[in-house]
C-alpha positions as CSV (number, residue, x, y, z in Angstrom):
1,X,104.9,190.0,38.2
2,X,104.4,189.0,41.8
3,X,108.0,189.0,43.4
4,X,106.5,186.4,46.2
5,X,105.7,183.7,43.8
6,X,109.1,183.1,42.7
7,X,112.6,184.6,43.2
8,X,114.0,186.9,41.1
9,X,116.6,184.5,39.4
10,X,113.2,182.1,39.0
11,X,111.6,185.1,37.4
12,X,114.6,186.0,35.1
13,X,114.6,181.7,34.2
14,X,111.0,181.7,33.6
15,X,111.1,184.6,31.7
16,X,114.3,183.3,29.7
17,X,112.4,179.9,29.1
18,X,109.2,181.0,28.3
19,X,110.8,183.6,25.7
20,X,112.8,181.0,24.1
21,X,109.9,178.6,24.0
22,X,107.9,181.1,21.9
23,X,110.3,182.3,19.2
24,X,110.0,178.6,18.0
25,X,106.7,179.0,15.8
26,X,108.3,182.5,14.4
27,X,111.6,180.5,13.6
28,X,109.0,177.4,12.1
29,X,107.2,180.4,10.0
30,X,109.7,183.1,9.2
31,X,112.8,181.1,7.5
32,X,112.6,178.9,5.2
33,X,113.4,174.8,5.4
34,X,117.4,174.5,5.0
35,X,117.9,177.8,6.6
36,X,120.2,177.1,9.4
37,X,117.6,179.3,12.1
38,X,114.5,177.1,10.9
39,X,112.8,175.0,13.2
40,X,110.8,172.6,11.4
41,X,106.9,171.7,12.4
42,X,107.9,168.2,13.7
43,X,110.2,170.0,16.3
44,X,107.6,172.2,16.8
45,X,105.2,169.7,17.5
46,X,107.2,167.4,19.7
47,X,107.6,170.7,22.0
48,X,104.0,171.2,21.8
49,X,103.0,167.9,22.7
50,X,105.9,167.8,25.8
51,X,104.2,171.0,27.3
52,X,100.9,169.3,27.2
53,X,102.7,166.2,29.2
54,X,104.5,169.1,31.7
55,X,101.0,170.9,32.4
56,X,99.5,167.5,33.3
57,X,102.4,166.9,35.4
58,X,102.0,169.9,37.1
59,X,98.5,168.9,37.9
60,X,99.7,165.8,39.3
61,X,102.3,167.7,41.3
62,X,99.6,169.9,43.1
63,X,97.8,166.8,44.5
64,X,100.8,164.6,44.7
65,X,103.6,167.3,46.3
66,X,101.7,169.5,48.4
67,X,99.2,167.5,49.3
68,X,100.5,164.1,49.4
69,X,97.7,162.9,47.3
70,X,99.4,159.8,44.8
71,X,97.6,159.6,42.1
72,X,97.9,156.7,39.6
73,X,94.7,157.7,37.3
74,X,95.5,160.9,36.1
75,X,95.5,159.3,32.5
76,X,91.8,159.4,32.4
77,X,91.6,162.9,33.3
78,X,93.9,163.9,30.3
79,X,91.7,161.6,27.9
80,X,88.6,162.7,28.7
81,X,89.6,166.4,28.2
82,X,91.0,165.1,24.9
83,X,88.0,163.2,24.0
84,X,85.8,166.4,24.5
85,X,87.7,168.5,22.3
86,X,88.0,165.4,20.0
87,X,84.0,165.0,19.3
88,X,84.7,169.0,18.1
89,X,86.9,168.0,15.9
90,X,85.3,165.0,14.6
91,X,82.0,166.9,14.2
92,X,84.0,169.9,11.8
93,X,85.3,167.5,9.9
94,X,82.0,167.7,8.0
95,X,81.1,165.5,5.2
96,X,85.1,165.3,4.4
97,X,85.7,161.6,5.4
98,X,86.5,158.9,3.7
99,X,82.5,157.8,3.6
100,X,81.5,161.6,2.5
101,X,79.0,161.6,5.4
102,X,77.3,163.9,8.3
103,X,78.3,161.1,10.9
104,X,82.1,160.4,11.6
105,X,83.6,158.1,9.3
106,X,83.6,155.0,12.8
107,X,80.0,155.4,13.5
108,X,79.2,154.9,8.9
109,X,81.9,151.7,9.2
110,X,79.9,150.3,12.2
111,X,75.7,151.0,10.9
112,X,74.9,153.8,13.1
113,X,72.2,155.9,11.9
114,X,72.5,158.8,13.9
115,X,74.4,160.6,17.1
116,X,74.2,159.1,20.2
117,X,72.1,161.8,22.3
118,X,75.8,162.8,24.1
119,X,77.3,164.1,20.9
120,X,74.2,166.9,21.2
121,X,75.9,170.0,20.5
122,X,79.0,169.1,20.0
123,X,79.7,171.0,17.1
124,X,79.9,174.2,18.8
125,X,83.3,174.7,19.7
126,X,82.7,176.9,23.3
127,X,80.2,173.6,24.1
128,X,83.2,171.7,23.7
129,X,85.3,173.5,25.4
130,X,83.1,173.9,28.7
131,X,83.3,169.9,28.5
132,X,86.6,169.6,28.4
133,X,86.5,171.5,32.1
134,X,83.2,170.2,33.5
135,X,83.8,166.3,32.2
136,X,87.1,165.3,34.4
137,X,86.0,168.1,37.0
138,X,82.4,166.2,37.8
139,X,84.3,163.0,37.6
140,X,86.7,163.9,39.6
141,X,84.5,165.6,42.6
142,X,82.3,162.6,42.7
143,X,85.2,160.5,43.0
144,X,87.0,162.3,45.5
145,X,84.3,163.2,47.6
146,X,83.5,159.4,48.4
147,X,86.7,158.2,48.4
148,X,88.0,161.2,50.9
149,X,84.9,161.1,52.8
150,X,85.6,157.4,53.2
151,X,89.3,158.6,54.6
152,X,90.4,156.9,52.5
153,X,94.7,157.9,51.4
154,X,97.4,156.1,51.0
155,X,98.2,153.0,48.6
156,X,94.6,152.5,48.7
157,X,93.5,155.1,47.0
158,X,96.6,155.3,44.7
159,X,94.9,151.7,43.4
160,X,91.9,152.7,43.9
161,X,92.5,155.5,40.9
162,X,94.3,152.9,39.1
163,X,91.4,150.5,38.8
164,X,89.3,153.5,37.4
165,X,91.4,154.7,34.6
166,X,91.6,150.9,33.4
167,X,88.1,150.6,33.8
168,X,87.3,153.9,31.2
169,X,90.2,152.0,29.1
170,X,87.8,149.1,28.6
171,X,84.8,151.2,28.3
172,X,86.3,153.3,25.5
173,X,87.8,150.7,23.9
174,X,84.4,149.1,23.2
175,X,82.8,149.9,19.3
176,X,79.3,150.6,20.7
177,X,80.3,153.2,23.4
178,X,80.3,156.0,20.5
179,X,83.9,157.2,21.0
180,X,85.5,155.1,18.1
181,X,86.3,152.1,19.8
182,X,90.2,151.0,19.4
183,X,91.2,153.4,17.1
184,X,89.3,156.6,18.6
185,X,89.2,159.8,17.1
186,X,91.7,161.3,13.9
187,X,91.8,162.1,11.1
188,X,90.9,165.6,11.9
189,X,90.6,168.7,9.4
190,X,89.3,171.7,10.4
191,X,89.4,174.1,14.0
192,X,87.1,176.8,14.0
193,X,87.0,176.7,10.7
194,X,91.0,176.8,9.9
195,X,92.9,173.7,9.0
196,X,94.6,171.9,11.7
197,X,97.4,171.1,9.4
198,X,98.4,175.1,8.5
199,X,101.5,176.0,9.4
200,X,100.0,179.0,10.5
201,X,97.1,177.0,13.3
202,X,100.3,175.4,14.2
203,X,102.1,177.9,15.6
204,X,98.4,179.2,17.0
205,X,98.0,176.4,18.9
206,X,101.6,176.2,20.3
207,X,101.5,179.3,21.4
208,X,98.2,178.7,23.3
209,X,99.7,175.4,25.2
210,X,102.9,178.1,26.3
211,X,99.9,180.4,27.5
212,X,98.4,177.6,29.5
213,X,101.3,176.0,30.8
214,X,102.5,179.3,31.9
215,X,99.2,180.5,33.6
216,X,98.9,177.1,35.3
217,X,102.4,177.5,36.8
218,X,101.5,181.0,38.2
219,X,98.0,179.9,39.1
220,X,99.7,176.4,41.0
221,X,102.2,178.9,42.5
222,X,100.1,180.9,44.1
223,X,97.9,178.5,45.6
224,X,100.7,176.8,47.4
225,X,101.8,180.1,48.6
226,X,98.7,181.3,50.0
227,X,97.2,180.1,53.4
228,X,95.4,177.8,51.5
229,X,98.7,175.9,50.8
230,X,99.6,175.7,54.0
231,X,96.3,174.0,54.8
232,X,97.0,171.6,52.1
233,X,100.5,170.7,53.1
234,X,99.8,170.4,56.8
235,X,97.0,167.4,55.3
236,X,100.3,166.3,53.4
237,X,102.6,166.0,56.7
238,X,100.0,165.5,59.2
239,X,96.1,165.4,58.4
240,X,94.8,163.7,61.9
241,X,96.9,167.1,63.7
242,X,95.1,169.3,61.1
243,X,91.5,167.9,62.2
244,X,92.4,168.1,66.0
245,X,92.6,172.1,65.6
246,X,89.8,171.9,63.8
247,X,89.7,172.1,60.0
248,X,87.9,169.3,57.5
249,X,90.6,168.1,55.3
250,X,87.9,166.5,53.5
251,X,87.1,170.0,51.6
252,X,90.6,170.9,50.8
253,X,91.2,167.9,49.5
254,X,88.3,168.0,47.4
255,X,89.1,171.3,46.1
256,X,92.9,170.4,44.7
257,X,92.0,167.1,43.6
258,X,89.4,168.4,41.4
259,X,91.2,171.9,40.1
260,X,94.2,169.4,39.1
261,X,92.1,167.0,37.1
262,X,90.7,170.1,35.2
263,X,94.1,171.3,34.2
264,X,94.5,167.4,33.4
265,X,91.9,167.9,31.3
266,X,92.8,171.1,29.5
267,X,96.1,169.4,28.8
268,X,94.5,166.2,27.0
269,X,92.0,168.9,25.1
270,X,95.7,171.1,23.7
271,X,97.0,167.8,22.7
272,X,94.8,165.9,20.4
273,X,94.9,168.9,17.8
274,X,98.3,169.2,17.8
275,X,98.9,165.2,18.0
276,X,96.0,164.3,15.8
277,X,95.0,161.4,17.2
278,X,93.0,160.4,20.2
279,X,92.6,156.5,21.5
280,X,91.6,154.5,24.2
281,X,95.6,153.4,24.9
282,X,95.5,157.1,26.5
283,X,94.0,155.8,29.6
284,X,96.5,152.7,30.0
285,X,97.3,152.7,33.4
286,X,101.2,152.9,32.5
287,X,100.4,156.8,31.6
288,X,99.4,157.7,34.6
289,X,102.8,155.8,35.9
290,X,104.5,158.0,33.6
291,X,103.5,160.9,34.7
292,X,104.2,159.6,38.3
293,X,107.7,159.6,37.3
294,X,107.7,162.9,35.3
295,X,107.2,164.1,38.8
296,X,109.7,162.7,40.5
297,X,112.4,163.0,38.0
298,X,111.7,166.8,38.4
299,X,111.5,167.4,42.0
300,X,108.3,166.6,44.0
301,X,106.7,169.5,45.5
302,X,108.2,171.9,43.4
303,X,105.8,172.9,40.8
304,X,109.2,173.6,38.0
305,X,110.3,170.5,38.2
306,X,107.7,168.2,37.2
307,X,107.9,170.5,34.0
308,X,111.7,169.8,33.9
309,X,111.0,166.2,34.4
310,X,108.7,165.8,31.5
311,X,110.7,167.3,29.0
312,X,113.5,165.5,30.1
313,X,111.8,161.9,30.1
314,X,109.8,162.7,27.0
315,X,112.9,163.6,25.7
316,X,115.1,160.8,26.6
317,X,111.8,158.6,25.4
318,X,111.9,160.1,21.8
319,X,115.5,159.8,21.2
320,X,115.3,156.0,22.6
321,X,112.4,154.9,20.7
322,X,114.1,156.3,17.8
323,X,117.1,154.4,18.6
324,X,117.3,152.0,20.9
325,X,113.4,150.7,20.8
326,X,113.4,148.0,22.6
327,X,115.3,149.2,25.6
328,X,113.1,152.0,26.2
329,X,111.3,150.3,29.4
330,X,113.9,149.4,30.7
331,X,115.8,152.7,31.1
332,X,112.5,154.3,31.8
333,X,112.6,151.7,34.9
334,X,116.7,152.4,35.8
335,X,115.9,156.2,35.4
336,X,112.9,155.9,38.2
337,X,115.4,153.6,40.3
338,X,117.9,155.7,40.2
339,X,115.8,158.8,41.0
340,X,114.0,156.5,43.8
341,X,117.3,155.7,45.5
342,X,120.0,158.8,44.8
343,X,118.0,161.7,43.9
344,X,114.9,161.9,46.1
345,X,114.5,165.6,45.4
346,X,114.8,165.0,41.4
347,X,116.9,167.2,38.9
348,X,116.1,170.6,40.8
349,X,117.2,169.0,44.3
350,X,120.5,167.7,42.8
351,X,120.4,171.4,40.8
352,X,120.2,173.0,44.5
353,X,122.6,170.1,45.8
354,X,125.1,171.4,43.4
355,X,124.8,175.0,44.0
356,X,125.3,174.7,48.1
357,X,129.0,173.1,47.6
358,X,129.6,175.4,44.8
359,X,132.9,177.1,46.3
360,X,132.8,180.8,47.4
361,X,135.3,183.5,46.7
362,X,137.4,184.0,50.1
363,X,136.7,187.6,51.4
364,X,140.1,187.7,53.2
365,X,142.4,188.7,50.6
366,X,140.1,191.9,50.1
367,X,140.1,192.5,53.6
368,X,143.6,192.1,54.0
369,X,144.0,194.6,51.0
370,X,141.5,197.1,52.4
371,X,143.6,196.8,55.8
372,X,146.7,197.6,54.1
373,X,146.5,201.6,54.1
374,X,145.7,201.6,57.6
375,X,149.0,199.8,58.8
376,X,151.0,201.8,57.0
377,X,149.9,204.7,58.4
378,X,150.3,203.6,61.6
């Protein structure tokens, strides 16, 4: 471990998190249901799916807290990487549909014949995977590059990114675009040749969402603490300073924007397995809001708290849509308010708020004791 990435208490919390988070698929596996140390595969799940919404919050952190980038389209980012892993799936599924066919069980309901020519190769699994990178990667360069080059920032370009996720939401939604139209891609079966429902591929692909997560955090961490993250927060707090001493933000900017809508993308691609279902609703505009305030709930600019922020909302969401569904907006909207106007630095800033008016033991009664001896030897 690199003691300048973090603290050591960080460390030790990481370490303490991380550990916890992984004993969960041994607990799933190892005891049995109604043993009081079993975690059962919907728990499991629901964590799964919440690190997948933390590591695309941590993507949106990198563009949004260091380099003051708001982006309000990181929805299709996540989709498309979900999408890519999704034809995968759909392809292994085999002739195990409902229709007993070669070609997924949307494309026999609607007459197609055959694959459109951009599901070539999509049965190959590594294929799929180097989509899942290079789709929201080109995307996103060609996107940024004319839209930075254009200087344009600000609540422009936060639309700007708005009205292209909901443009991909009406593409995707339509039958004849070849990606299932409303209801997308389920029903899946088999990954790499396992079933996606085991117990065992579970746990597999848990495990593999901690990994990412975790090597995104470092990989985020270090970035921002490297020269390079200095560049990118001095474009944050002052980009027309930055281009008088002579740097090109334009590059920079290029550079984050497009490494966070890859780890977008790899989020999306570790969800759909373990969620099962991929549609067009993923690219709603309102998702990328959400993750927005996943951010901000957190902490801004901190890298851990956007993490903290989407378990906590994710969590809050689950247990009000369970109880309480129709009130779910509404405290999703208080909870951003309230973050907006009393906790500008999110849970970790009130966390760090907290700790500086913690009280401190007084030294002087030690010192007085330790002064003792002396005056009564004089």
């Amino acid at each position: 471990m690199n003691a300048g990435l973090f603290s050591r208490p960080a460390w030790i919390a990481i370490a303490t998190a991380v550990a916890a988070a992984a004993l969960l698929p041994l607990l799933n596996l190892v005891f049995p249901d109604g043993h009081a140390l079993h975690v059962s595969a919907y728990a499991m799940g629901l964590v799964g799916k919440f690190m997948c919404y933390a590591l695309a919050a941590l993507a949106l952190d990198l563009v949004w807290g260091y380099t003051g980038i708001l982006s309000l389209g990181h929805g299709v980012f996540f989709a498309l990487g979900a999408y890519a892993h999704g034809m995968y799936l759909m392809r292994a599924i085999g002739r195990d549909g409902v229709y007993q066919s070669n070609l997924p069980d949307f494309m026999v309901f609607l007459d197609w014949q055959a694959y459109p020519w951009y599901w070539a190769m999509t049965d190959n699994f590594w294929y799929c995977m180097a989509l899942v990178v290079l789709v929201p990667g080109v995307l996103a360069f060609v996107f940024g590059y004319f839209a930075f080059r254009s200087r344009i920032k600000g609540v422009y370009f936060s639309i700007i990114t708005q009205a292209m996720t909901y443009a991909f939401m009406l593409l995707f939604f339509r039958n004849d675009t070849g990606f299932g139209g409303n209801n997308g891609f389920t029903d899946f079966k088999r990954i790499l040749g396992h079933s996606v429902t085991a117990p065992g591929t579970k746990a597999v692909l848990y495990l593999v969402t901690l990994a990412f997560l975790l090597g995104a955090l470092l990989l985020c961490r270090w970035i921002v603490t490297s020269k390079l993250g200095r560049v990118l927060q001095a474009v944050r707090d002052s980009e027309s300073r930055l281009m008088f001493i002579g740097y090109n933000p334009l590059w920079f900017k290029l550079f984050v924007w497009t490494l966070s809508a890859v780890l977008c993308g790899i989020a999306g691609a570790l969800y759909v397995p373990q969620v099962g279902i991929i549609n067009p609703s993923e690219m709603s505009p309102a998702n990328s809001i959400e993750m927005v305030i996943w951010a901000a709930v957190g902490g801004r600019g901190t890298l851990v708290g956007p993490i903290i922020g989407a378990f906590t909302v994710n969590g809050l969401k689950s247990w009000f849509t369970a109880a309480f569904p129709d009130l779910w907006l509404f405290a999703l909207g208080m909870l951003f308010i309230l973050v907006t106007l009393f906790m500008q630095k999110g849970i970790l800033g009130l966390l760090e708020k907290v700790k500086r008016k913690a009280p401190t033991p007084d030294p002087a009664p030690l010192e007085s004791a330790a002064d003792a001896p002396s005056k009564e030897a004089a």
